[in-house]
Steps between C-alpha positions, in 0.01 A plus 500: 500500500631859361468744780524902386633709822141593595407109523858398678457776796137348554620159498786576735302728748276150543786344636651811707379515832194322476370789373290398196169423517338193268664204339811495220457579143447144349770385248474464136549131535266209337558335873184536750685746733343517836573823651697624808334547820475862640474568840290779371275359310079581589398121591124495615488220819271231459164583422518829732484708245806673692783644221833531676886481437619162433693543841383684796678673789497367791507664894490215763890422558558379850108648566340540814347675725446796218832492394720383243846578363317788283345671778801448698738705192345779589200648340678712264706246390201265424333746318737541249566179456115428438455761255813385328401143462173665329715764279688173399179300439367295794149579515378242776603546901460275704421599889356374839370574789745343662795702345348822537602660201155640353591889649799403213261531229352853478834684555659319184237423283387870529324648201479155290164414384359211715421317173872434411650278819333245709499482827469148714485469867442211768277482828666364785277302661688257748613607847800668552688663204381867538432692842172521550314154631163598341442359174201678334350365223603580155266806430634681765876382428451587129367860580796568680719346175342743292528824709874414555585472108304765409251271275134439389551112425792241558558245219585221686387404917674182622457353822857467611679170609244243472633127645254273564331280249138600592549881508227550298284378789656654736511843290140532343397830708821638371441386179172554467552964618748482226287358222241791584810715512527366156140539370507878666844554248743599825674184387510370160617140605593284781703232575782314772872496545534165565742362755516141480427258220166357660328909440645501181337189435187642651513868321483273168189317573297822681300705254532821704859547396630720233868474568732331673872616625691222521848433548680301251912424390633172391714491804219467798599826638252657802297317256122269609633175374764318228488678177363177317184526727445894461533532160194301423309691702616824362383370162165381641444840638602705173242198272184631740597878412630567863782742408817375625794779675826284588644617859905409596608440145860635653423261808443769716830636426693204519595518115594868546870431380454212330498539153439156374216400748334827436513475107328110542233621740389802265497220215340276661181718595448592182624197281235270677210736511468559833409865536333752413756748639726532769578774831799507595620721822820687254687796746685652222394634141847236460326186575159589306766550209693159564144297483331672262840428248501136607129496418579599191690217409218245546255408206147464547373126502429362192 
């Protein structure tokens, strides 16, 4: 393929940075070419209707008791990194409860029209994990959400750290406030983040769920179960439209500095179909740059 100067600086800027949005320019080439993944690309999850960036930001390192390494860089510091990993393309972010990072959101996402970035958050349901001991039910918790990020609607309301194989039963009221949530439009769909395989098993069978964050790596890192047991699962869940967001594809950054490990899990993610999209908890505009190039160098599944 002949590339004039004007085509060659568009081409390279896709590579530079991670700074392009949308796939590669597809070869002249008589081959089926599938194209390069961009960490940038708009993905819509499951059957949510949700459009998003193929990989989200995420806010819950070490989280706890509101607060996570990005509250804990100083508010300034997160802010700028936020709007940064939006200026660069990320158009998903990932929060909690639990981390208390929604008073991040305003402050660097100032002035943007709500329509372009999504915004997902989790309920914290369970004892401990935040100060209060009062655990109100989701209409009241999701009011609060919305006044702290400044919002009319969230696109995605998870109920945070499910375990046990019969949550759903044990859930229901909860589930049941957010589906009217739903039906009112404060939340345009709800789903888990799933903590052990026997949830994950269950979020794939329960109709109420619209998504499911799951963790998933070939290496059983702060994973639910082996890799060979998750993955069908994760497959299950994407064939009944539940949209699919991969949690600790860096192994909750155990393959921070390792570059071979890290390359296989991005692959792997991806080559077997196992997400719709992935949040990932990146602390420098450095390490959103390092995945989203790696990304690039995996094809789509044929």
């Amino acid at each position: 393929m002949k590339l004039n100067r004007r085509n060659f600086l568009r081409v390279s800027a896709a590579g530079v940075g991670g700074m392009a949005v949308g796939h590669w320019p597809a070869l002249a080439s008589s081959e089926t070419i599938h194209p390069a993944l961009s960490a940038f690309d708009t993905i819509t999850l499951g059957r949510t209707g949700i459009r998003t960036s193929r990989v989200a930001m995420g806010t819950g390192v070490h989280g706890g008791m509101r607060e996570s390494n990005h509250t804990r860089m100083g508010a300034e510091n997160a802010h700028r990194l936020i709007r940064d990993m939006f200026d660069r393309g990320v158009r998903g972010f990932d929060l909690a409860d639990l981390y208390g990072t929604h008073p991040l959101i305003p402050p660097a996402l100032a002035g943007l029209p709500r329509d372009q970035f999504t915004l997902f958050s989790k309920i914290w349901w369970r004892p401990g994990g935040i100060p209060e001991p009062e655990r109100p039910e989701p209409d009241v918790v999701v009011h609060r959400f919305l006044k702290e990020l400044k919002t009319d609607y969230l696109d995605l309301v998870l109920l945070h750290c499910v375990e046990a194989a019969d949550w759903p039963k044990a859930l229901s009221r909860q589930m049941e406030v957010l589906a009217d949530l739903k039906r009112k439009g404060a939340v345009r769909a709800v789903g888990v983040s799933c903590h052990s395989l026997a949830a994950l098993k269950a979020a794939a069978e329960e109709p109420w769920v619209d998504s499911v964050h799951a963790r998933i790596n070939p290496f059983q890192m702060s994973m639910d179960g082996p890799p060979e047991e998750v993955a069908p699962v994760l497959k299950t869940l994407r064939s009944k439209g539940k949209g699919v967001v991969g949690m600790k594809i860096i192994g909750e950054g155990k393959l921070r500095n390792d570059e071979a490990r890290k390359d296989q899990s991005i692959r792997y993610a991806w080559a077997e179909g196992l997400v719709d999209m992935v949040t990932v908890g990146f602390e420098k505009t450095a390490e959103l740059d390092d995945f989203a190039n790696r990304l690039r160098r995996v094809t789509q599944p044929a």
